[in-house]
C-alpha positions in Angstrom: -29.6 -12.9 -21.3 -29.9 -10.9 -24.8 -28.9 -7.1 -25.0 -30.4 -5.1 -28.1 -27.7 -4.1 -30.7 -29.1 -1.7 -33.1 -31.4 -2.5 -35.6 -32.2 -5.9 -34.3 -34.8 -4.1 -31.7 -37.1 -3.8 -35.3 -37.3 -7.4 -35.6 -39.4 -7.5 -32.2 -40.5 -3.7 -31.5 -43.5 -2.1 -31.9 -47.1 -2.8 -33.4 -49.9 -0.2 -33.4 -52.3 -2.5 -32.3 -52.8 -4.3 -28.8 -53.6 -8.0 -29.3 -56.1 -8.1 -26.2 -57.3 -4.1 -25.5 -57.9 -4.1 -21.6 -56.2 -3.4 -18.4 -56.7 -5.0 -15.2 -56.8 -2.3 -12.2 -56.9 -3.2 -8.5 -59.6 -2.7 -6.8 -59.3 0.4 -3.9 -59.2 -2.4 -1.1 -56.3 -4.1 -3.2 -54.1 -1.5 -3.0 -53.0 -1.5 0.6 -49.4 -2.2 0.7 -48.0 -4.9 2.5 -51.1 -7.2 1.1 -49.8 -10.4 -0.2 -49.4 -11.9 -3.4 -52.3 -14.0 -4.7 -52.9 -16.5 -8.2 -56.3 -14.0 -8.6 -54.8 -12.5 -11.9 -53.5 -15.9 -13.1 -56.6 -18.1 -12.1 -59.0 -16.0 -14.2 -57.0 -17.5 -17.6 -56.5 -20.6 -15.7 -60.3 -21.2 -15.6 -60.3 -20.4 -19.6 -57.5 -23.5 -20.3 -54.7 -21.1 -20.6 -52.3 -22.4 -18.4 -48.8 -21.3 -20.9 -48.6 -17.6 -18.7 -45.3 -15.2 -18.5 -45.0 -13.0 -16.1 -43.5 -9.5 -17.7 -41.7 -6.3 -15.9 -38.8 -3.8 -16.2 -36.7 -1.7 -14.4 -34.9 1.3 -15.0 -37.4 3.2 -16.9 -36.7 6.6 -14.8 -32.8 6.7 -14.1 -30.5 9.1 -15.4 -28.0 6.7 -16.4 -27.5 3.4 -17.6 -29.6 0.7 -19.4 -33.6 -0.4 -19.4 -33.5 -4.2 -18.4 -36.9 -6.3 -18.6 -37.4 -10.0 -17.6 -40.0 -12.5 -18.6 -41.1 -15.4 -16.2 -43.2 -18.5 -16.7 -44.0 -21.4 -14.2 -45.8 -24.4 -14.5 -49.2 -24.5 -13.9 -48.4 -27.2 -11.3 -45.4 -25.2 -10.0 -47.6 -22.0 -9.7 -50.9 -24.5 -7.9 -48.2 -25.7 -5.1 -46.0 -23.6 -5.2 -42.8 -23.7 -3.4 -42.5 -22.9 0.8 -39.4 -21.1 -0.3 -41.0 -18.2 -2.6 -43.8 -17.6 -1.0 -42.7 -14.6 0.3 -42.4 -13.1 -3.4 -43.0 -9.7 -3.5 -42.7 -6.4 -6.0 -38.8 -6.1 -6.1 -39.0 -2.7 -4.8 -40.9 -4.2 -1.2 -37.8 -6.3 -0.6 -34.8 -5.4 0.4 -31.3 -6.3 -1.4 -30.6 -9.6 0.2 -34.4 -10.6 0.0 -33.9 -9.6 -3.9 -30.9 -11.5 -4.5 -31.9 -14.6 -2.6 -35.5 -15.0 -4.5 -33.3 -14.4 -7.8 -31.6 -17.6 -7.3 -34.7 -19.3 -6.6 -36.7 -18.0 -9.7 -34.1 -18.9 -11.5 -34.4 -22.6 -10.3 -38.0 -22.9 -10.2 -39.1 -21.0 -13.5 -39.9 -23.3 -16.8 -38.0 -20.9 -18.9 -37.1 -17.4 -18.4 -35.9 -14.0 -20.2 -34.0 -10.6 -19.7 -33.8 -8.0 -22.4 -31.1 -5.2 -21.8 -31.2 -2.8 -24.0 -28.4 0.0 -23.8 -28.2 4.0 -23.2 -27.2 4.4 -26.4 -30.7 2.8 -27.9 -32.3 4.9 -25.0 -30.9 7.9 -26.3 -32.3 6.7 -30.5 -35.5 5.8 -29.9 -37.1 7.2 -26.0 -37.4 5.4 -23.4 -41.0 4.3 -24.1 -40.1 2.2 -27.0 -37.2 1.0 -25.4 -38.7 -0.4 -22.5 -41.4 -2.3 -24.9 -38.1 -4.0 -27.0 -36.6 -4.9 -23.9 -39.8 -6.3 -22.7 -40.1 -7.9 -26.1 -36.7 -9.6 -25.9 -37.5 -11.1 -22.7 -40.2 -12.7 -23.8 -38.8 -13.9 -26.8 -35.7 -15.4 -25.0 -38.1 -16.8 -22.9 -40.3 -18.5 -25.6 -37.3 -19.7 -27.5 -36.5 -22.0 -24.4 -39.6 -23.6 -24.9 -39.5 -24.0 -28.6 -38.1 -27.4 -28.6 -41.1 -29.1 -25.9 -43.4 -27.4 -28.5 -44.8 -25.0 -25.7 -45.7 -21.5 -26.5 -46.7 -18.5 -24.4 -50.9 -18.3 -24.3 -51.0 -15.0 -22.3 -48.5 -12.2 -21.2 -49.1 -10.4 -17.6 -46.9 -6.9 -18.3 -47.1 -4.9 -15.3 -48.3 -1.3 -15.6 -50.9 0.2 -18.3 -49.2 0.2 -21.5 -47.8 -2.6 -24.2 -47.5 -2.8 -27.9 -45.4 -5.5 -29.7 -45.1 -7.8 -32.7 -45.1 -10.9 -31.2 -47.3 -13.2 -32.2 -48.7 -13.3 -28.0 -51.8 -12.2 -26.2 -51.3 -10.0 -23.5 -52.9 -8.3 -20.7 -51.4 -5.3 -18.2 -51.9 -5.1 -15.1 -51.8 -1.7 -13.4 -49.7 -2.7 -10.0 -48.9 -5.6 -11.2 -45.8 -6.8 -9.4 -47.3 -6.2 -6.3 -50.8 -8.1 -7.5 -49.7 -10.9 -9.5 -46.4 -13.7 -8.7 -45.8 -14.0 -11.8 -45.4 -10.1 -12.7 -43.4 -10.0 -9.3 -41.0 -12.3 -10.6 -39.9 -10.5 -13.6 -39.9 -7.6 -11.3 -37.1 -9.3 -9.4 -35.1 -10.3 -12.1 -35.0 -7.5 -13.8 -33.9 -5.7 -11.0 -31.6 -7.8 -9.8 -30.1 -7.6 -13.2 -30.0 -4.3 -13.6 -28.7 -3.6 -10.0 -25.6 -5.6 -10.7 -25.1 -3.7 -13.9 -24.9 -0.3 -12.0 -22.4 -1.8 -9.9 -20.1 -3.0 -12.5 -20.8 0.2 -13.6 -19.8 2.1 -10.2 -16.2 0.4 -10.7 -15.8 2.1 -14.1 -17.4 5.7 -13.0 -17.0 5.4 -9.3 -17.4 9.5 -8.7 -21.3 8.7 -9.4 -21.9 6.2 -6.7 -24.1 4.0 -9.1 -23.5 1.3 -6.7 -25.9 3.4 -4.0 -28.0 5.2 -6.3 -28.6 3.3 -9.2 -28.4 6.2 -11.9 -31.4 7.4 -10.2 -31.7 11.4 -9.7 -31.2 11.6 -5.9 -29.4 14.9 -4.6 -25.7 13.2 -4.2 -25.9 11.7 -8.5 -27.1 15.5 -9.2 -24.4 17.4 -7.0 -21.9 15.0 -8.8 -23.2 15.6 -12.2 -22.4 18.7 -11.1 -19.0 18.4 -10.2 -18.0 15.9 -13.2 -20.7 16.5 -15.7 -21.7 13.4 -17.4 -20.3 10.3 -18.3 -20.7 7.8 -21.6 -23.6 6.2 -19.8 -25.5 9.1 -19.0 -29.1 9.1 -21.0 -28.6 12.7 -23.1 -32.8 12.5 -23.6 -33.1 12.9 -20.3 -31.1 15.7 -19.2 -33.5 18.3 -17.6 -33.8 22.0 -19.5 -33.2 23.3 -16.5 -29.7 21.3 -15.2 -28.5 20.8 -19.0 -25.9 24.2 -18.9 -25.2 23.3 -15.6 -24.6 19.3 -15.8 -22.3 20.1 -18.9 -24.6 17.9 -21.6 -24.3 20.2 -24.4 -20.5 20.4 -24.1 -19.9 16.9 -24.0 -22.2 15.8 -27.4 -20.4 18.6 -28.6 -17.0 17.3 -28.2 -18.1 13.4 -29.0 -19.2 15.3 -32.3 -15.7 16.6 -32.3 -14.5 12.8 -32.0 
């Protein structure tokens, strides 16, 4: 697991250019909820000889507090062609409840060829928008991912990145897929880990600034974290580019930069 630190986030951030310039959206009938995962997305590159495929997701991207976290899966072809009783009821992170999330965790992380998580901080949040740090995150995931496979000489061929938007340096194809953790296994995956990750960071969290209830809520905006930004204003870990124009008086943001500035 690799957490950006400054300027490192250059090394692997951004390009102007996609490497493959489409998006994959479902279909209308594809779209009803509980409809289970399937290999569609995966089989289309498998029929092409690319069988080297990561899975690619984050979470986080709309919470008030804490970090952006992104994880990077791949399984073997032959892993993903039978794959395992135990994780076939792999779904989008968000469909499954805690215990669900936590049990398929260990499971990925015992099945998967080589996997990544990217965490990249409030702070860098805060620098550079959370767009661009939810691409580095992404982009360390993978890397960390690829790195494992380095030494069998294996090298990602394609990247599935959930939702409608990527840009990175790395030297990688890559293809998003609008819905993608609840479309693709492999997308759903990531989805868990990164989740899972991040969930367990909120709750280390909780035991630090335990007057936000990050255990419960995350960081997310739901009425009890906004009454007790209220109450307490923020703390270190609260993003300060996402304070709302219309709380930011109220929450106390302005007051606290200013006296970090005094600091």
């Amino acid at each position: 697991m690799k957490k950006i630190i400054g300027e490192e986030a250059t090394k692997i951030g951004l390009d102007t250019e996609p490497t493959i310039p489409y998006t994959l959206k479902p279909k209308p009938s594809e779209k009803r909820k509980d409809k289970p995962l399937s290999w569609k997305t995966e089989r289309a590159h498998w029929k092409k000889g690319i069988y080297t495929i990561f899975g690619v997701d984050e979470a986080g991207r709309g919470p008030l507090a804490g970090p952006v976290v992104a994880a990077a899966v791949y399984f073997d072809h032959d892993k993903c062609r039978n794959f395992p009783k135990s994780m076939r009821g792999l779904n989008d992170s968000k469909k499954l409840d805690e215990s669900e999330r936590e049990r398929f965790f260990d499971l990925i992380l015992k099945h998967a060829r080589s996997f990544g998580i990217g965490i990249v901080s409030r702070e860098e949040i805060d620098r550079v928008n959370i767009l661009q740090a939810t691409m580095w995150a992404m982009a360390i995931a993978v890397d960390e991912a690829a790195c494992k496979l380095a030494d069998e000489n294996i090298a990602p061929e394609m990247l599935l990145v959930d939702g409608n938007y990527f840009r990175t340096k790395l030297p990688y194809e890559y293809q998003t897929v609008i819905d993608g953790d609840a479309i693709s296994p492999l997308i759903a995956a990531a989805s868990v880990l990164a989740k899972v990750t991040r969930d367990r960071i909120m709750v280390e969290m909780h035991e630090v600034y335990p007057q936000y209830n990050f255990r419960s809520n995350k960081g997310y905006s739901v009425p009890e974290h906004l009454r007790a930004l209220n109450e307490h204003g923020p703390c270190p870990e609260h993003r300060r580019s996402f304070r709302p124009e219309r709380f930011q008086e109220e929450l106390g943001f302005k007051s606290l930069e200013q006296d970090n500035c005094a600091h």
